[in-house]
C-alpha positions as CSV (number, residue, x, y, z in Angstrom):
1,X,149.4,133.7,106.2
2,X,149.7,131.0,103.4
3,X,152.1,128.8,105.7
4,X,149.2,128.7,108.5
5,X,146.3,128.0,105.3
6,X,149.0,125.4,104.3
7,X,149.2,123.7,107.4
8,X,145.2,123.6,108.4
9,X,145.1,122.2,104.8
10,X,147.4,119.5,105.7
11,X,145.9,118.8,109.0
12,X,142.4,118.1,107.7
13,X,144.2,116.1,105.2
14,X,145.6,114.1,107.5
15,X,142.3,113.6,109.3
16,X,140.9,112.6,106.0
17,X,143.8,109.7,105.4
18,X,143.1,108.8,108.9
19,X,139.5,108.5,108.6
20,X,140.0,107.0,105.2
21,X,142.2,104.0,106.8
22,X,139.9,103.1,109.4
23,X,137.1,102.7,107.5
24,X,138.6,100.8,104.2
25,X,141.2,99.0,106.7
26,X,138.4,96.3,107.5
27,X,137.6,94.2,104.9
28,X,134.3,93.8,106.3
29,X,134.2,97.6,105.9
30,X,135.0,97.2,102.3
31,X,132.7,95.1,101.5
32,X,130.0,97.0,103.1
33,X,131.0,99.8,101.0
34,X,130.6,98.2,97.9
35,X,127.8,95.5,97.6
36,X,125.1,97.4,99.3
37,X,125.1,100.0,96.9
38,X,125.3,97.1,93.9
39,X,122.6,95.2,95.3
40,X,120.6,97.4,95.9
41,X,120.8,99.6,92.8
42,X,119.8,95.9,91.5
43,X,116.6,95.5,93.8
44,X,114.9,99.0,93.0
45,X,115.6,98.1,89.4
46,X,113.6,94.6,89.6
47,X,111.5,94.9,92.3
48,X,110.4,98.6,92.7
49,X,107.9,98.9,89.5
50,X,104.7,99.7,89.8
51,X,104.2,98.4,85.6
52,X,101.9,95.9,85.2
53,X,103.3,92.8,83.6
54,X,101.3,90.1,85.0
55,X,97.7,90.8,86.5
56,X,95.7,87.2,87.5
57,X,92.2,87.8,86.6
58,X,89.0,85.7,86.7
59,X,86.3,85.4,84.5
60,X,82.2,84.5,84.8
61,X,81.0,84.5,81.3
62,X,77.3,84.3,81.8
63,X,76.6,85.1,78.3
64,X,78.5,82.6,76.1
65,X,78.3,85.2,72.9
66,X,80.5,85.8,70.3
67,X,80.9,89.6,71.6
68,X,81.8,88.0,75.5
69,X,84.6,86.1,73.4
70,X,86.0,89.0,71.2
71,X,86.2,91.1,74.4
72,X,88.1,88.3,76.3
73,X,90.1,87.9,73.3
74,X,91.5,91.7,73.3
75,X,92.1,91.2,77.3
76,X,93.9,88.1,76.8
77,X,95.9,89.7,74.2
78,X,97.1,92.8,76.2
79,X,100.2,90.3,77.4
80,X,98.9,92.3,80.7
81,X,96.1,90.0,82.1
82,X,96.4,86.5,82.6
83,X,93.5,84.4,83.1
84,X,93.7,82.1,86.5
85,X,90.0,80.8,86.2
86,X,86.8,80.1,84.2
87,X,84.1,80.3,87.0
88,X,80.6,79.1,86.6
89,X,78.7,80.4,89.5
90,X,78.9,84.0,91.4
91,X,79.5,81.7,94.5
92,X,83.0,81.3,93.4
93,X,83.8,84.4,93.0
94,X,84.7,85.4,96.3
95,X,87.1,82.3,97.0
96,X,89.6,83.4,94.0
97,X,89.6,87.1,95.2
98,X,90.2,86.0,99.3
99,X,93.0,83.8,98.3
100,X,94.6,86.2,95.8
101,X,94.7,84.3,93.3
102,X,93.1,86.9,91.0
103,X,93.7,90.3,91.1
104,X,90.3,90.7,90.0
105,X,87.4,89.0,88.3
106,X,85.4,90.2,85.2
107,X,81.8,89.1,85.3
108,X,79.3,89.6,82.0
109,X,75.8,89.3,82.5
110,X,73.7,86.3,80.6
111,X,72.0,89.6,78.6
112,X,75.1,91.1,77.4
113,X,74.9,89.7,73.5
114,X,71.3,90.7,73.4
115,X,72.0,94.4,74.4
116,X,74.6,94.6,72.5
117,X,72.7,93.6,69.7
118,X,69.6,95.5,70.4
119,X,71.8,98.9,70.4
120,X,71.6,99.1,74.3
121,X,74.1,99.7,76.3
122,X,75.8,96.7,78.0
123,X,77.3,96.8,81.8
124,X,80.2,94.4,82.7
125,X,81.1,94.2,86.6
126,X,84.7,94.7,87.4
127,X,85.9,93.2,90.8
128,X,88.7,94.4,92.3
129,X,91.2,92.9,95.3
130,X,91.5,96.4,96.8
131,X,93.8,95.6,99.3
132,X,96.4,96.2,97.1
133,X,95.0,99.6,95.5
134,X,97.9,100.6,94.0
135,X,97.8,97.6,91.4
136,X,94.0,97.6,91.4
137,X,93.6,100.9,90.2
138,X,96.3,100.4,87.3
139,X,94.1,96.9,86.2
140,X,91.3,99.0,86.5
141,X,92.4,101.6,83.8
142,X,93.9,99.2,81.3
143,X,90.9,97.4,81.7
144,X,88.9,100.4,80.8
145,X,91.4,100.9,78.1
146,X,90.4,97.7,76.4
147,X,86.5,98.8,76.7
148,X,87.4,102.0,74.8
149,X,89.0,99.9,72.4
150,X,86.1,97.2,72.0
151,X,84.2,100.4,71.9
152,X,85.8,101.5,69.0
153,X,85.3,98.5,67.1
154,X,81.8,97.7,67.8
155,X,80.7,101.2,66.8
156,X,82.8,100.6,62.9
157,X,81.3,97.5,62.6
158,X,77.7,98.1,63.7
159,X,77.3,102.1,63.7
160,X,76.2,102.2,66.9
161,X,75.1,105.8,68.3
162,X,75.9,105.4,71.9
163,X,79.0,103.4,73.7
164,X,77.8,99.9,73.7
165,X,79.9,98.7,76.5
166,X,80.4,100.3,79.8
167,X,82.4,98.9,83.2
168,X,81.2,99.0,86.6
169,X,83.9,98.7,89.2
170,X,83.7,97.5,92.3
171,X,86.5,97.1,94.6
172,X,86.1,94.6,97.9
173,X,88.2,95.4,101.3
174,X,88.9,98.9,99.6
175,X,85.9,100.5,98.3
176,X,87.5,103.4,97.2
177,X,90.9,102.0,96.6
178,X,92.8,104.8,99.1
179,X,96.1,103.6,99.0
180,X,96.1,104.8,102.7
181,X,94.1,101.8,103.4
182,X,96.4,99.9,101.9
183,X,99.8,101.4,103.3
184,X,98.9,102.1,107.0
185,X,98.4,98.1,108.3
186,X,101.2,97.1,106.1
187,X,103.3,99.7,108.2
188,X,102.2,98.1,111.4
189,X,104.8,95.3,110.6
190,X,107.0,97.1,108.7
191,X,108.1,100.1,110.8
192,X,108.1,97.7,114.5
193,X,110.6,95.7,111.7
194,X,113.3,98.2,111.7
195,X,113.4,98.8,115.6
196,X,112.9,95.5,116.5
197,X,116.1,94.6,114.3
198,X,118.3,97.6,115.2
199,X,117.7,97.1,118.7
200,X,118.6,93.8,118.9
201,X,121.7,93.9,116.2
202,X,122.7,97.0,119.3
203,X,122.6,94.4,122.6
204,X,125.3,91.9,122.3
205,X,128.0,95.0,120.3
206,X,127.0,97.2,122.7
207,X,128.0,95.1,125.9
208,X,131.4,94.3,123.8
209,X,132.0,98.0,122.7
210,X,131.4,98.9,126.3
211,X,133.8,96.6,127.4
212,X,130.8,94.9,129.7
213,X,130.9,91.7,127.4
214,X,133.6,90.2,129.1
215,X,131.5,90.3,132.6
216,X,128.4,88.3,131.1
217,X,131.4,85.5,131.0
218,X,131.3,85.4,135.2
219,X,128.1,85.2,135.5
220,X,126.0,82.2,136.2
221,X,123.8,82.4,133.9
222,X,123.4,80.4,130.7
223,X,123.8,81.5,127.3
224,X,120.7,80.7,126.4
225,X,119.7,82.8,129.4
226,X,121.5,85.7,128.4
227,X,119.9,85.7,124.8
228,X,116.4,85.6,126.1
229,X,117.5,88.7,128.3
230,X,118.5,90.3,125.5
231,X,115.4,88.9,123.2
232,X,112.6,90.0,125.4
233,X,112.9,93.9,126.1
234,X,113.4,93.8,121.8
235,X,110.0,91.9,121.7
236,X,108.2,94.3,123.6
237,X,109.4,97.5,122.1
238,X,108.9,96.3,119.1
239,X,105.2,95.1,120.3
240,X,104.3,98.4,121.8
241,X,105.4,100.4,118.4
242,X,103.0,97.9,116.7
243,X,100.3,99.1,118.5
244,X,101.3,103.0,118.0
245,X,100.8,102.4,114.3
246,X,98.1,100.6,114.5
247,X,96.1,103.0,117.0
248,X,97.2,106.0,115.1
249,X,95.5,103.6,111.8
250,X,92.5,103.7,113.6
251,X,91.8,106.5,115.4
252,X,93.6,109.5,113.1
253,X,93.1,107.7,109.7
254,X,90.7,106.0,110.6
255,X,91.0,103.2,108.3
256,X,87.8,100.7,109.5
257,X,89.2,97.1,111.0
258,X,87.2,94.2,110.2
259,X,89.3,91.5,112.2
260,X,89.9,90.2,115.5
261,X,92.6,92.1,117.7
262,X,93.5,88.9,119.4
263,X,94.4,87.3,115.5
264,X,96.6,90.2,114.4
265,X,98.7,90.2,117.7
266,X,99.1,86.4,117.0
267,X,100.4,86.7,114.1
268,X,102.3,90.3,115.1
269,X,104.4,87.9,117.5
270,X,105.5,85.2,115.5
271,X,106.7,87.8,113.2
272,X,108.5,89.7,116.1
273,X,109.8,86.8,117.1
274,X,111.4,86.2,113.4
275,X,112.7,89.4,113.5
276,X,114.5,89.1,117.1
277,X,115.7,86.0,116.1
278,X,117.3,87.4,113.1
279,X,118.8,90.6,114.9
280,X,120.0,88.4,117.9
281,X,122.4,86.2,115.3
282,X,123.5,89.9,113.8
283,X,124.5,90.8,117.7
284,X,126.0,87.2,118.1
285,X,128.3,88.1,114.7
286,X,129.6,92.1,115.0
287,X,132.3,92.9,116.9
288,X,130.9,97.0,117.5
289,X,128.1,99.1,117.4
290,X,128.6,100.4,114.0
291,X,129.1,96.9,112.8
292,X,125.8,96.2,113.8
293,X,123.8,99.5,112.6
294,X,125.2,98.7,109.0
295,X,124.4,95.1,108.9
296,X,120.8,96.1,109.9
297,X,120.5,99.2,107.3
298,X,121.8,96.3,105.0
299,X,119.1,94.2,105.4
300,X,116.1,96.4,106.2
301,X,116.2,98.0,102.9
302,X,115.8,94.8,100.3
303,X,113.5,93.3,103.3
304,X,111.3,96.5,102.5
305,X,111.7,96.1,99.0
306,X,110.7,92.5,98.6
307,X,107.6,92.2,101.1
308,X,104.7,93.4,98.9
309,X,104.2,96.4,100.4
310,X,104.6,98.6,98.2
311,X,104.8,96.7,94.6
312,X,103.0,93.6,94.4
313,X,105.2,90.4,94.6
314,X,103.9,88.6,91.4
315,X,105.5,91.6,89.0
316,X,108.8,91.4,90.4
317,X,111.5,88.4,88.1
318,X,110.8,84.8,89.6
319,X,113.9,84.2,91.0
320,X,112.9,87.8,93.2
321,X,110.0,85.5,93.9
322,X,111.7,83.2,95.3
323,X,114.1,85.0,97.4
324,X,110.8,86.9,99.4
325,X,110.2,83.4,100.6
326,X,113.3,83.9,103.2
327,X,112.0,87.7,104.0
328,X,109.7,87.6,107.0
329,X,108.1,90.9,106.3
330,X,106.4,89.6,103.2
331,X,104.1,87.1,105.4
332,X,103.9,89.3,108.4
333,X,102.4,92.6,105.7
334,X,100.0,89.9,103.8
335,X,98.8,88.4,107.6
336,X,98.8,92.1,109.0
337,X,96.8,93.1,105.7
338,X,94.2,90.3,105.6
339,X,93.5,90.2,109.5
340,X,92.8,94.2,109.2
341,X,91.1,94.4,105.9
342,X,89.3,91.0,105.4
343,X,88.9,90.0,108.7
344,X,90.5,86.7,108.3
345,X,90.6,84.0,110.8
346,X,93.6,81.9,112.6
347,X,93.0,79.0,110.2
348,X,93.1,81.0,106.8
349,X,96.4,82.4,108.7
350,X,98.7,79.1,108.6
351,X,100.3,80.0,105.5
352,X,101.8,82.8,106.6
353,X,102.3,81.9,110.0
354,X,104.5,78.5,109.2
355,X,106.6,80.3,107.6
356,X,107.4,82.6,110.2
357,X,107.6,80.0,112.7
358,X,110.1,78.5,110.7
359,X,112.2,81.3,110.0
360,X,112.0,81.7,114.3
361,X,112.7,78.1,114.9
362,X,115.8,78.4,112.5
363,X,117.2,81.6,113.5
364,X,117.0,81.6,117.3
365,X,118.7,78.4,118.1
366,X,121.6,80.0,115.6
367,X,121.6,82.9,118.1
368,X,122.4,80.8,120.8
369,X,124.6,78.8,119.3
370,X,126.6,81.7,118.4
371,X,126.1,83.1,121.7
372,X,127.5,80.4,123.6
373,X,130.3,80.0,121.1
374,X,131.2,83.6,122.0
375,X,130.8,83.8,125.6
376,X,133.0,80.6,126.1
């Protein structure tokens, strides 16, 4: 009885060496082991906060009182909120928050002093960028934070019998900051992302796994031939599970769409074709199937982590700042976002849409280069 325990124990054993061996026998292997995990362990620790540390805001200081400036003053001095703009007019409100440049934009009334003064109870307006409702709602309670606080103060040094100050907040593109409403059209690019990728990392290493590769060599047609082939069917999957999301956004959550159908699929294809071209130079460079899966899992999770769409971009260490500038899926969740939310137009799109075009222009012809440096 113990000799046959004995020997399934050494069997599995040796299954475990075996498997062991294979796997830590490629150094690619190794290293796959290893600096995913490290990296990113790293990533969450930067770039998944949801702490505010730097919030943009705008102010219109209709007043010009000595209460408008001590309430600044304990904003300012929060080491939260940094101030982007002075305005002048309500006109130019609405060009800070539809840029992003401020997060949000504190406007106090030209009667504030005087209510304040009289014993009445004072209103400031609180506008919020609500298509990133997550970090609006946070502003919004430190903000209300520092009227408690102001509130405090005022009542010491005047004895006031009611709360002098109060905030009314209004959020644009997200009136009632759902985070749904933020999430859902983000997830149009992200989740045709990870297909798009995997099944085009899968072509080329499957053909080669398969043992078909070697026939493409016979064939007449051109490597550049052969990578469209391989591009296209990629393109339109990844196309069609676009349009899943975004009709299940619609029509089951019903989140409202305020732009052009024609603009977001614009922009939805430059960012596919990004992504193929990035997953066609993973193909071009694996040697298997598994080869490619891990590569892909490799990337997709800091290309999720650094596109915005879950913790905003401008709390994460510059030089993370720097390195979404490479990550298609930041521009393609800020286009995706805008076009549904705001309603934005081709022109206000360019800025996201270069750099996509870019990243296509650089990554595709690096696919077929590496194609044809393969196949001959």
């Amino acid at each position: 009885m113990m000799t046959a325990i004995l020997t399934v124990l050494r069997r599995i054993l040796n299954l475990c060496r075996k498997e062991f061996l294979v796997i830590l026998k490629d150094p690619s292997s190794r290293v796959i082991l290893l600096v995913p995990a490290l990296m990113q362990s790293l990533l969450f620790g930067y770039a998944a906060t949801y702490d505010l540390t730097n919030v943009p805001y705008a102010v219109l200081d209709q007043s010009h009182g000595a209460a408008a400036v001590a309430l600044l003053a304990r904003l300012d001095g929060t080491g939260v909120f940094q101030r982007v703009a002075t305005l002048r007019t309500d006109t130019e409100i609405a060009p800070v928050v539809d840029t992003a440049k401020a997060l949000m934009v504190l406007r106090i009334g030209p009667r504030f002093e005087q209510q304040l003064n009289a014993g009445e109870t004072a209103t400031v307006q609180l506008i919020l960028d609500g298509r990133n409702s997550t970090t609006a709602g946070a502003a919004a309670a430190s903000v209300g934070a520092v009227v408690d606080a102001f509130n405090v103060q005022w009542r010491q040094q005047h004895g006031a019998a009611v709360a002098p100050l109060t905030v009314a907040t209004r959020a644009w593109y997200n009136p009632n900051l759902e985070t749904r409403w933020n999430l859902m059209p983000g997830m149009v690019a992200a989740l045709s992302m990870i297909q798009t990728l995997l099944l085009t990392a899968l072509s080329v290493a499957r053909e080669r796994e398969q043992g078909t590769f070697d026939q493409l060599l016979v064939t007449p047609m051109a490597p550049l031939e052969i990578m469209i082939g391989k591009a296209l069917p990629s393109m339109v999957i990844g196309m069609l599970q676009s349009t899943i999301v975004l009709l299940v956004t619609l029509f089951w959550f019903k989140v409202p769409m305020a732009g052009s159908l024609l603009t977001l699929y614009i922009g939805l294809g430059f960012f596919t074709l990004a992504a193929v071209g990035i997953g066609l130079s993973i193909s071009a460079l694996v040697t298997n199937m598994q080869q490619a899966m891990l590569s892909t899992f490799v990337l997709i999770m800091p290309m999720m982590l650094l596109s915005g769409l879950t913790t905003p971009i401008r709390n994460m260490p510059h030089w993370l700042q720097i390195a979404t500038l490479i990550n298609p899926l930041r521009f393609a969740i800020d286009l995706v976002q805008r076009v549904y939310l705001e309603g934005i137009g081709l022109g206000a799109m360019l800025h996201n849409l270069a750099p996509l075009w870019i990243m296509a222009a650089v990554t595709l012809p690096l696919a077929a280069w590496l194609f044809r440096n393969r196949l001959v």
